[in-house]
C-alpha positions in Angstrom: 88.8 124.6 111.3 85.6 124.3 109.6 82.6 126.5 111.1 79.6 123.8 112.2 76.3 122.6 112.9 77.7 122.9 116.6 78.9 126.7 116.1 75.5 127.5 115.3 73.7 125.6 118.3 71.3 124.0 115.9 70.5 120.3 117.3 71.2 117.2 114.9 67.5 115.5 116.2 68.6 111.5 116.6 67.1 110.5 119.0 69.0 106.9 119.2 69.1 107.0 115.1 72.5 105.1 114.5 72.0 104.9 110.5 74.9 107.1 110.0 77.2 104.5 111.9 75.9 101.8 109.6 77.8 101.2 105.9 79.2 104.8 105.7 82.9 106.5 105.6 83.6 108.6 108.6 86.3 110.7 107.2 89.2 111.8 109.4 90.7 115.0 109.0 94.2 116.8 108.9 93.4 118.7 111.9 92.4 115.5 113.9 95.2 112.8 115.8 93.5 109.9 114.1 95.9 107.6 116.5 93.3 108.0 118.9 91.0 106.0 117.0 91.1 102.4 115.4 91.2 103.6 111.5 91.3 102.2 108.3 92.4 104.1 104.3 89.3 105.5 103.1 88.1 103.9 100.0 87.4 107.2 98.2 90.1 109.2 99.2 93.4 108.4 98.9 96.2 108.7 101.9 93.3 109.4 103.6 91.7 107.1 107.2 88.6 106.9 108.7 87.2 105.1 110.9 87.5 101.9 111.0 84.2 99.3 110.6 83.6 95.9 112.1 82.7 92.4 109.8 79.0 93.8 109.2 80.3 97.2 108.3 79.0 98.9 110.9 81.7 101.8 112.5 84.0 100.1 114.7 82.6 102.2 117.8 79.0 101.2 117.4 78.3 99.7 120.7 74.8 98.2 121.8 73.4 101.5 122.7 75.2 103.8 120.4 78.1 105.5 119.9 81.1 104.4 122.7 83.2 107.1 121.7 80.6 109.9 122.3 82.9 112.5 123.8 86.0 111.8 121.2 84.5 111.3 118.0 85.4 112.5 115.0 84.6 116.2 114.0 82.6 114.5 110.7 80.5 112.8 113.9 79.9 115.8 115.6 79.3 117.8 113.1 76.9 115.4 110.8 73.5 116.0 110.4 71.2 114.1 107.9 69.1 117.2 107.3 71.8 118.6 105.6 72.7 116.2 103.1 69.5 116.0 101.9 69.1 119.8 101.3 72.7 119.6 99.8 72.3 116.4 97.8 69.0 115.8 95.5 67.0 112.5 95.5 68.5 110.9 92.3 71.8 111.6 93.4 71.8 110.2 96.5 70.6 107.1 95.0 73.2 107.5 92.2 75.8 107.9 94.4 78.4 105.5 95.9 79.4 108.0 98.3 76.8 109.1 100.2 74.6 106.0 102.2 71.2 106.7 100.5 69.6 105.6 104.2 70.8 108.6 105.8 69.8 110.7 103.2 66.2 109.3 103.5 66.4 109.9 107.4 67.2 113.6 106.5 64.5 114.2 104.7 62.1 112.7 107.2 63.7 115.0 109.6 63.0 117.7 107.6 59.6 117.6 107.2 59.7 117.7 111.0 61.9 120.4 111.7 60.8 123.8 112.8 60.8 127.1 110.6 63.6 128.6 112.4 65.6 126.0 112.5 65.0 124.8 108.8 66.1 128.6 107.9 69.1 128.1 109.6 70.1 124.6 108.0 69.2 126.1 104.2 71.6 129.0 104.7 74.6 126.5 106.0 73.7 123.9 103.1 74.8 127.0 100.8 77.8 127.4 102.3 
């Protein structure tokens, strides 16, 4: 399995952010029983599912006060932090892009400017790889 934000106790700060549940592609993995969820094809990969997303295109388990599938979601849920994709992904290609909701990446790089020393250290050397 893929090593994680989680693995390395580092904090994704969200504090009732739900941007990444709005208008994006929750991918499911190979490693994951996607029966468990409602699921859809993904629209960049295909033979691939991911979640699946209501009329307004927000995620299909976006409930009134988040997430209702908090303690099953998807490993691209649990592991997903916005301050990543914002040191992995510059400015004009976020806004380029088709894959990535430009939002989020904005929401990173608020976040970033907030995060500690430590922590931002931390997220640099897993944005490398």
């Amino acid at each position: 399995m893929m090593k994680s934000i989680k693995d390395r106790k580092i904090v994704t700060p969200c504090n009732g952010c739900t941007l990444c549940c709005k208008n994006d592609a929750v991918r499911i993995y190979d490693f994951e029983d996607a029966s468990q969820w409602k699921t859809e094809p993904h629209f960049l990969y295909p033979n691939e599912r991911m979640l699946a997303h209501k009329s307004n295109h927000d995620c299909y388990y976006l409930g009134e006060n988040g997430c209702t599938i908090q303690e099953t979601k998807p490993y691209m849920c649990k592991t997903g932090d916005c301050r990543l994709l914002t040191l992995k992904v510059s400015f004009d290609e976020a806004k380029e892009s088709k894959r990535i909701n430009f939002y989020v990446w904005k929401k990173g790089q608020q976040l970033l400017k907030k995060t500690d020393k430590k922590t931002l250290k931390q997220l640099k050397k897993i944005a490398k790889g």
